[in-house]
N, C-alpha and C positions, 0 to 999 in steps of 0.2 A: 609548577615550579617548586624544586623539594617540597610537594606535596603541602605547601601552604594554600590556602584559600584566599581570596579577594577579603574575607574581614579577617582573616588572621592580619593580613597584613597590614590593613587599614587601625588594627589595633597594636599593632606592632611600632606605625607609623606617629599615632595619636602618645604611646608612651616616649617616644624619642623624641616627638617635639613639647612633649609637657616637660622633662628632666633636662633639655637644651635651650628653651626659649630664653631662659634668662642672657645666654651667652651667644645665643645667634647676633646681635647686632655687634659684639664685640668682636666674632668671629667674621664677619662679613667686612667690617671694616679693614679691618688685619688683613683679610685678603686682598681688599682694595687696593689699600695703599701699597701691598708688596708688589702689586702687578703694576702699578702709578708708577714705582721704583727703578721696577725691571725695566718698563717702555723706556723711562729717563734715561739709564744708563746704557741701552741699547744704539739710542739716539744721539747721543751726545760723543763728542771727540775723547778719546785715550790721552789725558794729558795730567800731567803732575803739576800740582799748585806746590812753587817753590817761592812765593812769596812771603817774605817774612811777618810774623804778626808785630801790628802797632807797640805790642809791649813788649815785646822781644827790643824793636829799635829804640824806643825810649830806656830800656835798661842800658843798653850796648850805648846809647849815647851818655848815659848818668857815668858809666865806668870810665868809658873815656875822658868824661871832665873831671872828675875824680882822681885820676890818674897822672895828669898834667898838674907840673912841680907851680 
């Protein structure tokens, strides 16, 4: 294999995981969760949340009392 050897590569190996380990579990998780993400949103219904937030309608209510003479 492009003329590498079983310990070229085993040292090839041992330098990639000595300069990565610190970021291996960071990267593992990151992958996780992206794939956690994907199945979720593969799974679940195509729908628009058009519900208004709590503080949106307590504004809209404050203006409208507000507003009244």
């Amino acid at each position: 294999m492009f003329g590498l050897g079983i310990w070229e590569l085993l040292i090839i190996l041992v330098i990639v995981l000595v300069l990565f380990s610190r970021r291996l579990p960071e990267i593992g998780k990151g992958l996780g969760s992206g794939i956690k993400n994907f199945r979720k949103s593969m799974t679940e219904k195509d729908e628009i949340d058009v519900t208004p937030d709590e503080k949106a309608e307590d504004e809209t209510k404050a203006e409208k009392s507000e507003s009244k003479p």
